[in-house]
Structures are given as structure tokens and as C-alpha cells.
MARSE-513388 format. One line per 10 residues: for each residue x, y, z of C-alpha. Coordinates in steps of 0.25 Angstrom, whole numbers. Example, Ala and Ser with C-alpha at 12.3 -4.5 7.8 and 13.67 -1.06 7.14 Angstrom:
49:-18:31  55:-4:29 .
//
This chain:
-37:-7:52  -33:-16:42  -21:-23:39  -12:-25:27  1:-32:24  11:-28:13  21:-37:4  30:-35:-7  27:-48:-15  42:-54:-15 .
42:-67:-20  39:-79:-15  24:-75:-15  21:-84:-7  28:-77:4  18:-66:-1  6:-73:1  10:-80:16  14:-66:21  2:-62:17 .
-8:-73:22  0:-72:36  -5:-58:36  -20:-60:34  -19:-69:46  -12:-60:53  -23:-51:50  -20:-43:39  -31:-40:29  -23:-35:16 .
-11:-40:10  -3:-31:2  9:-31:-9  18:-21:-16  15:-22:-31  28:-17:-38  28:-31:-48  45:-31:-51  49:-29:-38  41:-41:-32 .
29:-50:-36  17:-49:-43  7:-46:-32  -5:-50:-38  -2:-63:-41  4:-66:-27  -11:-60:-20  -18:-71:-27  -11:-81:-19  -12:-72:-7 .
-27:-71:-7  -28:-86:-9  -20:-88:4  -28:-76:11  -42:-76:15  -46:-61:15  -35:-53:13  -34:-42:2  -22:-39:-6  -17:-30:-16 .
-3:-21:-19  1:-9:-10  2:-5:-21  -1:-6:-36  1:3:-46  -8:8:-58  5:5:-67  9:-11:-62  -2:-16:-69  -13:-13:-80 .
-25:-9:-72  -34:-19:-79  -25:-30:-75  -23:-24:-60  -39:-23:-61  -40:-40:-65  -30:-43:-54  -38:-39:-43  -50:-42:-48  -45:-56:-51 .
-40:-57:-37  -53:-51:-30  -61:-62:-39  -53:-73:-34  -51:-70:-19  -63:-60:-15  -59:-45:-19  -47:-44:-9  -38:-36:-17  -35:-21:-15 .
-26:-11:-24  -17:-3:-18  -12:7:-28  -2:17:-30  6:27:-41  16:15:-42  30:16:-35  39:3:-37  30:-5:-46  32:7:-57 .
45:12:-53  54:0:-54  49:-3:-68  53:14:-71  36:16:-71  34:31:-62  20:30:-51  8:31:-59  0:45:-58  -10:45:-46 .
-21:46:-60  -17:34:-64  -18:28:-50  -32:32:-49  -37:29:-63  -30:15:-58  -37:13:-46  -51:15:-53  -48:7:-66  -43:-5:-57 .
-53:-4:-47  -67:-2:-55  -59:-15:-65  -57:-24:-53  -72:-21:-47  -77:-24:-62  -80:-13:-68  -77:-5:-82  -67:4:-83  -60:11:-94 .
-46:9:-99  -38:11:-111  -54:18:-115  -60:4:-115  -68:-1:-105  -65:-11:-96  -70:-19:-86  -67:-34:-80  -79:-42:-83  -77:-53:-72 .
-75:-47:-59  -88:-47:-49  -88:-39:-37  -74:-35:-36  -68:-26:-27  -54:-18:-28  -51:-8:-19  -40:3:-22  -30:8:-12  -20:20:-18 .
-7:23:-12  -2:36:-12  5:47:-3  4:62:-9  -8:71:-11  -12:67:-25  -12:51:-20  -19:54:-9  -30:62:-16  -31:50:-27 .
-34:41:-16  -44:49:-8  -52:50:-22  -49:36:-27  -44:24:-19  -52:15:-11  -39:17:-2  -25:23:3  -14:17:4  -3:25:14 .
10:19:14  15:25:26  11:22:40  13:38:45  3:42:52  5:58:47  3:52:33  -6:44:34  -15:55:42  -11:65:28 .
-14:56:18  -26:49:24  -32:62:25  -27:66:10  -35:53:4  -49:56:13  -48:72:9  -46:67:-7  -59:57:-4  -68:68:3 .
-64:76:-10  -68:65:-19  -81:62:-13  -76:49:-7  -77:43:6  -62:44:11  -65:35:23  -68:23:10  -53:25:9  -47:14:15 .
-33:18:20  -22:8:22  -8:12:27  4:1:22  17:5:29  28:-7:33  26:-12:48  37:-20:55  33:-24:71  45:-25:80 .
55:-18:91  65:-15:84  63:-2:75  77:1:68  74:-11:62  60:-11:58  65:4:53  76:-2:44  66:-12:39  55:-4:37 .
63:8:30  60:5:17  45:11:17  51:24:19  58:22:6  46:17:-2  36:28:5  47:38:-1  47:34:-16  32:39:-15 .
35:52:-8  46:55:-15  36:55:-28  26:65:-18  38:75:-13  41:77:-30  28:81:-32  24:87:-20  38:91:-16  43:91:0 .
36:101:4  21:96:-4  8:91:4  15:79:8  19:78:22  32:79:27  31:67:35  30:59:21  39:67:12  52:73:20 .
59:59:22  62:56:7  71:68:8  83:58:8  78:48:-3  86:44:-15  80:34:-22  73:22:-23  78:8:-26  64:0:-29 .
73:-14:-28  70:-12:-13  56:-6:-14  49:-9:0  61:-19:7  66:-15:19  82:-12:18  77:-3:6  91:5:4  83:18:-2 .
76:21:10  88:23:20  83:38:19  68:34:27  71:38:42  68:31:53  57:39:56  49:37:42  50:23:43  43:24:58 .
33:33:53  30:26:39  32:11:46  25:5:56  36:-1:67  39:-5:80  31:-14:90  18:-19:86  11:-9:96  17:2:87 .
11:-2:74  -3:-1:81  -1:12:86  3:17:72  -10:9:66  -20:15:76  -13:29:72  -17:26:58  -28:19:60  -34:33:67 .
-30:39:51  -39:30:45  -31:20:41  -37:7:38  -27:-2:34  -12:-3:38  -5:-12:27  9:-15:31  21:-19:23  29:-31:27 .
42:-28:22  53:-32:33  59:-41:40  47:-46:52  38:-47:44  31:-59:49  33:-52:62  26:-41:59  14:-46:52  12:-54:65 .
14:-44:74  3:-38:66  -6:-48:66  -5:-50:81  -4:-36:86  -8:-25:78  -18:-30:69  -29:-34:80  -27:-20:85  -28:-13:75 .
-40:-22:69  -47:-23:83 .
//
């Protein structure tokens, strides 16, 4: 299994980068950021500096949008990055959640995250593509390589991504969904003709290593909150009682909005409705031997790589702990 880190890109970057060269030595192998470009940095301009202080490890935004940013220029970026430090970028890509809805912009369709993903990817590995009925191609990229990992939760997401992406992202560490939509996106790839086991499937939940849970809990309750502003969008379209388990869909029962000011921060005040229990099951928690036993669980899914978001108060402990203990066991 592979491992990947995820930071929101608070200013000073510089902090960015360091967290992020102390996890490659800690053994992980990506480095990952939010991309929601009003509520924190511009990520792409901070992974420059973090792939000149890396050696190998790959980057990109958990995740980006086909709305943030004209495709052509998304395309450069990466291609420009890859150019300069050895193809070690990925996209992750979604509908768009808080990079579109803080500037009054609703998710894209999933039609326009696939005719995204294509445009972006063929552009960045150099070659022609079709936009505005002209055709388009960047003249000076050589041999690039720009793999695209979607996000998604519901039936239509998941089928996009079994007939397109390059890989899933799951946010949720649950093994119940990660067993539904895991087997959603290989059926969708079967059907398409595609390989499913070329999916590469990475899971990105919080982790926090530690003794005392009520506090991890506290910290780590925020994912709840975030996880719902997505399946509050599934259960109006598919309604509570729709193919989406239950285990992903019956705790938003008690949701009443959404304050994006506090988007993935822990002490989030919109997510006091996110039991206890969601934030065990959605969150990887307790001692370091309990993480390992939830990753082998996942690892016997199919999961490739575990992505874990950094966002609470031990965060230099955990990344250690990581490092020392669950890492090699998992990597053995």
C-alpha cells in the first residue's frame, strides 16, 4: 500500500512545503492539498517549491474541479510542473464542493468532469484536442504523463469513474463503503471494456494516532461535516431510501447547513450533528496498532493507497507515528 498526506495550503507555504518534505521522509509517497483557491493558497504555485525540496514525491489537489480553472491552463500547469521536476503530478478531480460554492458556483455535471478529465489529460501528455471547435494541442511537452483520479460517492460518480478515471478517490475510511463503491467502479470498468484492476484506488480520510479518543473524536469531527455536504447532494437526488447505503446516508438526518469559513478545520461548528460513531467509522483513530488493523481491512478491498488528512492538533505526532509504525507494516 501507498501513502499519501493531505494539507490545506494555509499560509506561510513554507510550512506547506516543510510538512511535506518531512512526510516523504517519513516514507510517504504523494503529497496532497485541498484546492479551493479563496479559502487558502494557490496550490500550484506552492507544489513548485515543494518538488524542488522532494526527491520523488508526486502532488496534486484532493481535489480540483473542472470549474477552478480553464482546462487549457490546468493542462500547462501540470505539464509545466512534470517538465520541470520529472512527470510527479497527479489530478485528483471532482463535481466541485467549496472551491465553487463559496464563489455562489453549483458542482459541475459529472459530463463535464469527464469531458475534463479527457481534455486535461490528452493536453498534458501532448496531444490535440478540440475546444471551443478549434483544435488544440501544446507543442512543447515530450513524453508527459498525467494521471486522473475522480472523486465521487453516488451511482452515477461511481460509474463515471469505472469508465474514465485512471483512479478513485474514496473519502471515507469505511470499510462497508469502501467494499460498495469499490465494487461500483470495477462493475462500471468491466462494462466498459476497461480493466478495473488498472484503477488505482486511493482512500483519503483524517487519521490522528493516540490514547485518548474523545479527544481525537472532537478533532476529527469535522470530516463528517464535509463528507455530508456530498451526500446531502446524493440523498436529493437519489432520496433516503435510493441505492446508497444507509451507512453513508442516514446521519445527515440532523444537518442544517453549512458554514464553508470552517471547511475541513477541526472545531467546525456545522458538524455537531456527526455522531461519534461516523467519526470512528469514517476516521482512522486510536493507537497505532488500530490504524494497521483498519488498513489491512482495506488493503484486502483493493485499496492501493491510504491518503491521510493532517488536519488537527498532533499532527507532527501522527506523521511520525506513521512513519515508524504503520508504514513499514503495511509497505512490507
Amino acid at each position: 500500500m501507498d501513502f499519501g498526506i493531505v494539507l490545506q495550503t494555509d499560509p506561510p507555504a513554507a510550512e506547506v512545503v516543510r510538512m511535506m518534505k518531512a512526510a516523504e521522509d517519513a516514507g510517504f509517497r504523494y503529497g496532497w492539498t485541498f484546492d479551493s483557491c479563496v479559502l487558502w493558497q494557490e496550490p500550484f504555485v506552492i507544489y513548485a517549491r515543494i518538488l524542488e525540496a522532494t526527491s520523488a514525491l508526486v502532488v496534486g489537489p484532493m481535489v480540483t474541479s473542472p470549474g477552478t480553472r480553464d482546462w487549457s491552463v490546468m493542462a500547462s500547469t501540470f505539464a509545466t510542473l512534470n517538465d520541470m521536476f520529472g512527470n510527479r503530478t497527479v489530478c485528483g478531480i471532482g463535481r466541485g464542493d467549496s472551491a465553487h460554492r463559496v464563489v455562489g458556483r453549483p458542482p459541475s455535471t459529472l459530463a463535464t468532469v469527464r469531458d475534463c478529465m479527457r481534455t486535461v489529460k490528452d493536453l498534458a501528455e501532448g496531444r490535440e484536442v478540440t475546444m471551443n471547435d478549434t483544435a488544440v494541442r501544446i507543442p512543447w511537452i515530450r513524453g508527459g504523463r498525467l494521471e486522473m483520479w475522480m472523486a465521487g460517492y453516488g451511482p452515477k460518480a461511481l460509474q463515471t469513474v469505472g469508465e474514465h478515471a485512471d483512479g478513485f478517490i474514496l473519502q471515507c475510511a469505511d470499510p462497508a463503503i469502501a467494499r460498495w463503491t469499490i465494487g461500483a467502479v470495477r462493475d462500471a470498468a468491466r462494462a466498459a471494456g476497461r480493466d478495473p484492476g488498472g484503477i488505482t484506488i486511493c482512500v483519503a480520510a483524517p487519521a490522528y494516532v493516540g490514547e485518548d479518543l474523545a479527544h481525537q473524536r472532537e478533532q476529527l469531527r469535522w470530516f463528517g461535516g464535509m463528507v455530508g455536504n456530498h451526500v446531502a447532494d446524493l440523498v436529493s437526488r437519489y432520496g433516503s431510501s435510493g441505492p446508497v447505503p444507509h451507512e453513508l446516508t442516514d446521519y445527515i438526518r440532523e444537518r442544517e447547513g453549512y458554514d464553508y469559513s470552517h471547511h475541513g478545520r477541526a472545531g467546525n461548528p456545522s458538524t455537531a450533528f456527526v455522531p461519534d460513531e461516523i467519526v470512528d467509522r469514517f476516521c482512522l483513530l486510536g493507537p497505532a496498532s488500530a490504524h494497521i488493523a483498519r488498513l489491512e481491512e482495506l488493503a484486502e478491498l483493493g485499496v492501493d493507497q491510504f491518503a491521510l488528512y493532517l488536519m488537527h492538533d498532533e499532527r507532527e505526532e501522527t506523521l511520525a507515528a506513521y512513519g515508524a509504525q504503520v508504514i513499514p507494516k503495511l509497505t512490507a
